[in-house]
C-alpha positions in Angstrom: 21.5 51.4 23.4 20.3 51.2 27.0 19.9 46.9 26.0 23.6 46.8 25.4 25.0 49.0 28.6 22.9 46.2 30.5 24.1 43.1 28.8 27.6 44.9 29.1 27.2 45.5 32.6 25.6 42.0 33.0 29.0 40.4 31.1 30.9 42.4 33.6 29.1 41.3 37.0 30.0 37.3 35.6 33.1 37.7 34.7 34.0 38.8 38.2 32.2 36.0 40.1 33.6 33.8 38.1 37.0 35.7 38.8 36.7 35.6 42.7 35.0 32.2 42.0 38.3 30.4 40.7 40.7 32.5 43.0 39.0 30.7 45.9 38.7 27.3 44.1 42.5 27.8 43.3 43.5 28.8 46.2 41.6 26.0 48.3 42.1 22.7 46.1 44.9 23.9 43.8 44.9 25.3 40.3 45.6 21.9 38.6 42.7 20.1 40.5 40.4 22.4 39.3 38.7 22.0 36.3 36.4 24.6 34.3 33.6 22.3 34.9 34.4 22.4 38.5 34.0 26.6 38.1 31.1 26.7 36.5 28.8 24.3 38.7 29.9 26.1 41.6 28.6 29.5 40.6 25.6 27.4 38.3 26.3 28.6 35.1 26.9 26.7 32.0 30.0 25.6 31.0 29.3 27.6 27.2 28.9 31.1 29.3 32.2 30.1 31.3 33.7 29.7 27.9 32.6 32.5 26.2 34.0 35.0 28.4 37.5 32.9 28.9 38.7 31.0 26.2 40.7 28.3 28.3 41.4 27.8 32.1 44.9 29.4 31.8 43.3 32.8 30.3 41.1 32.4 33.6 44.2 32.0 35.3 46.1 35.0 34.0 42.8 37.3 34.7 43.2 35.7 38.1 46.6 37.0 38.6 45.7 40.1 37.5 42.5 40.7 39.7 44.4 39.4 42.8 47.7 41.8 41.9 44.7 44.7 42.1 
């Protein structure tokens, strides 16, 4: 059990960079300039992890939104 609350926790700490990640590649070149690509090479990850925790670039988006209206 202790396995999962890490990789949970783990799950967690990426989604937020990635998160803060694309609020300050949107924010700096635009949202449609910036590809998922673009987000994952910046915070050297691979494009699969970026995808498995946000299905498209406009569910990244919408989290986006959301963190930022926090």
């Amino acid at each position: 059990m202790k396995e999962n609350d890490k990789g949970t926790t783990g799950r967690v700490e990426v989604k937020d960079r990635i998160i803060r990640q694309a609020l300050k590649s949107f924010a700096d070149h635009g949202i449609k300039s910036v590809r998922m690509d673009d987000i994952a090479n910046s915070l050297k990850i691979s494009k699969r992890t970026l995808y498995e925790i946000f299905a498209d670039k406009e569910t990244l988006l919408t989290e986006c939104l959301l963190y930022h209206k926090k």
